[in-house]
C-alpha positions as CSV (number, residue, x, y, z in Angstrom):
1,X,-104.2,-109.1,-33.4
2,X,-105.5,-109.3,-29.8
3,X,-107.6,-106.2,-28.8
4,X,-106.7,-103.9,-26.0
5,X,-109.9,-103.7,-23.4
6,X,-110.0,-100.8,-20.6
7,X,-112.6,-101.1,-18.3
8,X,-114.1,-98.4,-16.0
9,X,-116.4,-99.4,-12.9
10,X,-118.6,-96.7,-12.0
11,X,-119.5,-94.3,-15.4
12,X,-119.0,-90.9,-12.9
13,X,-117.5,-87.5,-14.1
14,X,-114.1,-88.8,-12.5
15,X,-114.1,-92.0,-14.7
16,X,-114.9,-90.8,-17.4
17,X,-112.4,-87.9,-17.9
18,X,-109.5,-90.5,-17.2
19,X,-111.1,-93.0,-19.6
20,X,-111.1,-90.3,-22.5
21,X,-107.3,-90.1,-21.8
22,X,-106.6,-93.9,-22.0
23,X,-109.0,-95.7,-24.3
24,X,-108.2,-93.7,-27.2
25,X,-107.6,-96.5,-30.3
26,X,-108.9,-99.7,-27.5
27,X,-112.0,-101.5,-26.6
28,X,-113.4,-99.3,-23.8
29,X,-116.1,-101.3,-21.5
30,X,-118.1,-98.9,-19.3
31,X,-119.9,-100.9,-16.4
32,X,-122.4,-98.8,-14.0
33,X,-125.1,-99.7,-11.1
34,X,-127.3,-97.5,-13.7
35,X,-126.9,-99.1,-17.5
36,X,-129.1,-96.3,-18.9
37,X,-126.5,-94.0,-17.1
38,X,-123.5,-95.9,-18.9
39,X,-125.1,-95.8,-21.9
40,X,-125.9,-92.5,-21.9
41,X,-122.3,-91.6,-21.4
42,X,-121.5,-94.3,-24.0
43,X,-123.2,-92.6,-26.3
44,X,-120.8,-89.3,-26.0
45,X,-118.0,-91.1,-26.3
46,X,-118.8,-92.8,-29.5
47,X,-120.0,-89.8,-30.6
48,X,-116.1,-88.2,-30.2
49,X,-114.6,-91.2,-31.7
50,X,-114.3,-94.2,-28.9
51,X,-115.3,-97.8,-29.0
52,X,-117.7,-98.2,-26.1
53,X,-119.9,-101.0,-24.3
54,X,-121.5,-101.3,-22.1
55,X,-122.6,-103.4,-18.7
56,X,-124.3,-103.7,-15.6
57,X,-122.4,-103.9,-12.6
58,X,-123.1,-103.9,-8.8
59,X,-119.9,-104.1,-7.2
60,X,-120.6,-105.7,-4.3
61,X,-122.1,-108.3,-6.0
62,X,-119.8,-111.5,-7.1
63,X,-122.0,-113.0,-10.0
64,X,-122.4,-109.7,-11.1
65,X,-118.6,-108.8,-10.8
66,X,-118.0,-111.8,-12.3
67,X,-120.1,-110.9,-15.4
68,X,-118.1,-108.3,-15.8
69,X,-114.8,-110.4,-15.9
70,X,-116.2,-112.4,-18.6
71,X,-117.6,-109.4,-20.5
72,X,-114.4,-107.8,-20.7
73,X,-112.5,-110.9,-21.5
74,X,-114.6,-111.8,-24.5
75,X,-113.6,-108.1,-25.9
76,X,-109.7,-109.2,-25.7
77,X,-106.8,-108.4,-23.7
78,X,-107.4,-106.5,-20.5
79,X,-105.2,-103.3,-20.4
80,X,-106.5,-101.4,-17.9
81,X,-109.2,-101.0,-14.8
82,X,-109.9,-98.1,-13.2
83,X,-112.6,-98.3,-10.2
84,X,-114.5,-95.3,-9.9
85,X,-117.6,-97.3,-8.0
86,X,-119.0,-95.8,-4.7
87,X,-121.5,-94.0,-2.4
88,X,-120.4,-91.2,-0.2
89,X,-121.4,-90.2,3.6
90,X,-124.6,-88.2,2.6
91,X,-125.6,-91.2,0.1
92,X,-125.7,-94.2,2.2
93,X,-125.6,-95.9,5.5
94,X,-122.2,-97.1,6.8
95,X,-122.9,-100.5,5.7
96,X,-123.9,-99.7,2.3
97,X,-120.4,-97.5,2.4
98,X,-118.3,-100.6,3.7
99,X,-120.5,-103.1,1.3
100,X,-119.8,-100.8,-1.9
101,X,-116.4,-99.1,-1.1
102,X,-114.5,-101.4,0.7
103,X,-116.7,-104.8,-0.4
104,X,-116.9,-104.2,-3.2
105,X,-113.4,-102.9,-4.4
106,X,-111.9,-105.7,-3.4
107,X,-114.2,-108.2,-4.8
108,X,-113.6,-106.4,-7.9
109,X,-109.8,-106.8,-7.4
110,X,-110.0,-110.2,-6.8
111,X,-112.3,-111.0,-10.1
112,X,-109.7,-109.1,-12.5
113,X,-106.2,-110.1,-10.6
114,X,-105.7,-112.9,-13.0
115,X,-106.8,-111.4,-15.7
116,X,-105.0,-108.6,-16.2
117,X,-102.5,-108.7,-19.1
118,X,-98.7,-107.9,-19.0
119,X,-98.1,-104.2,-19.2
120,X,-101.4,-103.7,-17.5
121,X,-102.1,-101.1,-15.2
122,X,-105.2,-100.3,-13.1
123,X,-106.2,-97.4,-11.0
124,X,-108.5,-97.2,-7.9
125,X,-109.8,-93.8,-6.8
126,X,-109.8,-93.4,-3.1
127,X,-110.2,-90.1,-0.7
128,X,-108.3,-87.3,1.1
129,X,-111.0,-88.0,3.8
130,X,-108.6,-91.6,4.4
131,X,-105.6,-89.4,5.3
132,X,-107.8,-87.6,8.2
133,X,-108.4,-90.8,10.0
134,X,-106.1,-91.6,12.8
135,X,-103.7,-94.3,12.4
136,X,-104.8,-97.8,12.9
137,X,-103.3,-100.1,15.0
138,X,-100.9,-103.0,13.4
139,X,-103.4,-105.6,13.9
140,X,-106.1,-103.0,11.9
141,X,-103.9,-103.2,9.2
142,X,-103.2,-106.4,8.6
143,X,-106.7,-107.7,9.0
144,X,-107.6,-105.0,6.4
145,X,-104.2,-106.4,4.1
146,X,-104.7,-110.3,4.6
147,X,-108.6,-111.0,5.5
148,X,-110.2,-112.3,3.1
149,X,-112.7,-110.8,0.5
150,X,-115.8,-112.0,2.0
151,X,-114.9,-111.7,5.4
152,X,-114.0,-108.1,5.8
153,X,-117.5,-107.2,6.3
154,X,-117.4,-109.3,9.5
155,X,-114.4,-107.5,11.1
156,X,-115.3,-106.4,14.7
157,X,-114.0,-102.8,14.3
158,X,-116.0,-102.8,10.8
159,X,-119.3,-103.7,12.1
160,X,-119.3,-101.3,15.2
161,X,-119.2,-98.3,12.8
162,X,-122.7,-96.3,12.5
163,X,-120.8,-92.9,11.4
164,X,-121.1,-92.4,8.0
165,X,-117.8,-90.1,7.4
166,X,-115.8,-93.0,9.9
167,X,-117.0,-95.9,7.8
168,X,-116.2,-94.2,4.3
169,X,-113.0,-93.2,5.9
170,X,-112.0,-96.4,6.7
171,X,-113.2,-98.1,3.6
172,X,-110.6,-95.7,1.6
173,X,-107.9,-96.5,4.1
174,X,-108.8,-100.2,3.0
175,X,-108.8,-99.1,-0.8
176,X,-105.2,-98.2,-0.3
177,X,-104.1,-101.1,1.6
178,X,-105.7,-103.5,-0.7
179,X,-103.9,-101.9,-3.9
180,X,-100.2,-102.2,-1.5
181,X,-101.0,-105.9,-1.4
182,X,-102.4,-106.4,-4.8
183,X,-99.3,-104.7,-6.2
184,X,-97.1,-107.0,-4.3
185,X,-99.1,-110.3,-6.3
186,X,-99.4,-108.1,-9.4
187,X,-95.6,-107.7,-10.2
188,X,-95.1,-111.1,-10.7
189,X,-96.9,-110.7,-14.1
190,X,-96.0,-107.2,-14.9
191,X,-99.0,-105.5,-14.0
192,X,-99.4,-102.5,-12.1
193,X,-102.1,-100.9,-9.1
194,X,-102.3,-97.7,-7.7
195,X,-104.5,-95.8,-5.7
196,X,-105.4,-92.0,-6.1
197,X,-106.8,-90.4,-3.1
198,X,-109.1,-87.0,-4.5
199,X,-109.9,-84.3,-2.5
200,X,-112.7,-81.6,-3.2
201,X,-113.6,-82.5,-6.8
202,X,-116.5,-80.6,-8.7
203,X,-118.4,-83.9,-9.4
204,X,-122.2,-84.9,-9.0
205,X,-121.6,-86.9,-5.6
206,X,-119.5,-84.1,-4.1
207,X,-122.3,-81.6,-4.5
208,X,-124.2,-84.3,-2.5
209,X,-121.4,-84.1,0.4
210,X,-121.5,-79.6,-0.1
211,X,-125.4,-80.2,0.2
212,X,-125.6,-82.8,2.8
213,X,-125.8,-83.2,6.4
214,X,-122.0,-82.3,6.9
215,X,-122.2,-79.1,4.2
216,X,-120.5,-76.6,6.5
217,X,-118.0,-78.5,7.3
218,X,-117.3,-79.8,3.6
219,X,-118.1,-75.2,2.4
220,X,-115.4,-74.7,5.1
221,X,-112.9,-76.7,4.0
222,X,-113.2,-75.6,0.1
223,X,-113.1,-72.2,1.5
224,X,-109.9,-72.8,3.3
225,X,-107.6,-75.0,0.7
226,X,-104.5,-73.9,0.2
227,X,-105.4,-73.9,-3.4
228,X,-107.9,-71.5,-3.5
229,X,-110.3,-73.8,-5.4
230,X,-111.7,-77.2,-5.5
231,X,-110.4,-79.9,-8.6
232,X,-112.0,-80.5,-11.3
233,X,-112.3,-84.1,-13.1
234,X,-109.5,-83.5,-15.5
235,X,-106.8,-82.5,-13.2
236,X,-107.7,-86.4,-11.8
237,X,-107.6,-87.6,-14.9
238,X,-104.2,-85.6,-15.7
239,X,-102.5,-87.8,-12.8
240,X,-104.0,-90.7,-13.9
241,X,-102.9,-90.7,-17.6
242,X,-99.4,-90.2,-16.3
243,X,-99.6,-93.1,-13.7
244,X,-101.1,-95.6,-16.3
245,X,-99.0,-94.7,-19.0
246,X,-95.1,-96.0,-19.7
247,X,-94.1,-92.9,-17.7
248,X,-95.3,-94.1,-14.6
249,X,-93.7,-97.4,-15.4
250,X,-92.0,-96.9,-12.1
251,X,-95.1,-96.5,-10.4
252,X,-97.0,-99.8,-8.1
253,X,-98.6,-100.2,-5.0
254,X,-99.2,-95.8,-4.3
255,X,-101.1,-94.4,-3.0
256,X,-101.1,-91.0,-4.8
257,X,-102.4,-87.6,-2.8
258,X,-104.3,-84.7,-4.7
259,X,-106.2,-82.5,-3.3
260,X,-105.6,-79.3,-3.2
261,X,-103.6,-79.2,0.1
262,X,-106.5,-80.1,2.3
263,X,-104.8,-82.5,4.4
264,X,-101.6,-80.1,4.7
265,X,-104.3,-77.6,6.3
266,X,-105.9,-80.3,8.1
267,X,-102.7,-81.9,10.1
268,X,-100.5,-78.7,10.2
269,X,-102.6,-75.5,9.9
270,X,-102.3,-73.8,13.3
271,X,-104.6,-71.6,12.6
272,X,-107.5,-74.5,12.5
């Protein structure tokens, strides 16, 4: 009997919790820029029960994306990918954003597109931040949707970003477009893609933003959710379990909002 491989990209806390909803009874593969890092989080999940191992992976690298592909494909039929993989405004420049986030998810979508198994399903995690960005203009969009993989980097209005917040904006935006267009190709052999876009979530990198250069404006807007609170890690990975699962058969090619009301507040608040 062929066994069932989930793969996770990036070993964060996001990941992780969805990854302990999934891989239960499967070949989980955790690959992280940091191996000790995977490894250490290995480690906890074969210590509740789980069948981890782990890899190396640098997203925006294609021989080491590739590496992955043929990791996971030596473990058995590939049931799942969820892409967790990425730097925030306070942790890199723009083009280390647009080379990890936007790079380097779609590299990673290209590598496992024909891979993925029948009844597959795979899950990007994107950013409330996307849905604050104004809308781009038809020809945006479509150069996002159709360039291709190794070319997006050299889009004009992609190399004349120097913001940090604009570029990792705009990379998410990207991250949702791509999963539309990969769900399109996907159906065809019964897979599935979505995207969920997270808000405020209690995680190591969003301490870095509520830390960082932009920390008011990030305390402000926890202050102000509609929720009263920010998310935590397994309210992500209570969406996701539903979306990859047979109950969210239904589901391809979304791009799935959670966050606590902060982009309600943001568009339609008037007392901003």
């Amino acid at each position: 009997m062929t066994k069932e491989v989930i793969v996770l990209s990036g070993a964060g806390a996001i990941g992780i919790a969805i990854v302990r909803r999934i891989a239960i009874g499967k070949q989980l593969l955790l690959a992280d820029l940091n191996p000790e890092h995977a490894e250490k989080q290995a480690q906890q999940l074969r210590n509740a029960g789980f069948n981890v191992h782990t890899t190396a992976c640098d997203v925006s690298n294609p021989k080491s994306v590739n590496k992955l592909v043929e990791t996971a494909t030596k473990l058995g039929k590939i049931m799942g990918l969820v892409n967790t993989a990425g730097v925030s405004p306070s942790q890199a420049s723009a083009a280390q954003i647009f080379n990890v986030d936007l790079y380097g998810n779609a590299l990673l979508l290209d590598a496992f597109s024909p891979i993925m198994a029948k009844g597959s399903s795979a899950l990007v995690i994107g950013s409330q931040s996307s849905h604050r960005l104004a809308p781009l203009t038809q020809e945006q969009t479509k150069a996002l949707a159709l360039t291709p993989t190794e070319a997006l980097l050299d889009l004009p209005f992609i190399k004349n970003i120097n913001d940090t917040l604009k570029a990792y904006q705009l990379a998410k935006r990207g991250n949702a477009i791509k999963v539309q267009v990969e769900a399109a190709k996907w159906g065809h052999r019964g897979a599935r893609i979505n995207c969920i876009s997270a808000g405020i979530i209690h995680t190591p990198l969003a301490n870095d933003e509520l830390n960082g250069d932009r920390k008011d404006f990030y305390r402000n807007m926890l202050k102000q959710l509609p929720a009263g609170r920010g998310g935590t890690p397994d309210e992500i990975a209570n969406l996701a379990e539903f979306i990859m699962s047979d109950k969210g058969a239904y589901i391809t090619g979304s791009d799935i909002l959670i966050d606590g009301g902060a982009t309600a507040k943001y568009w339609w608040d008037n007392n901003n």
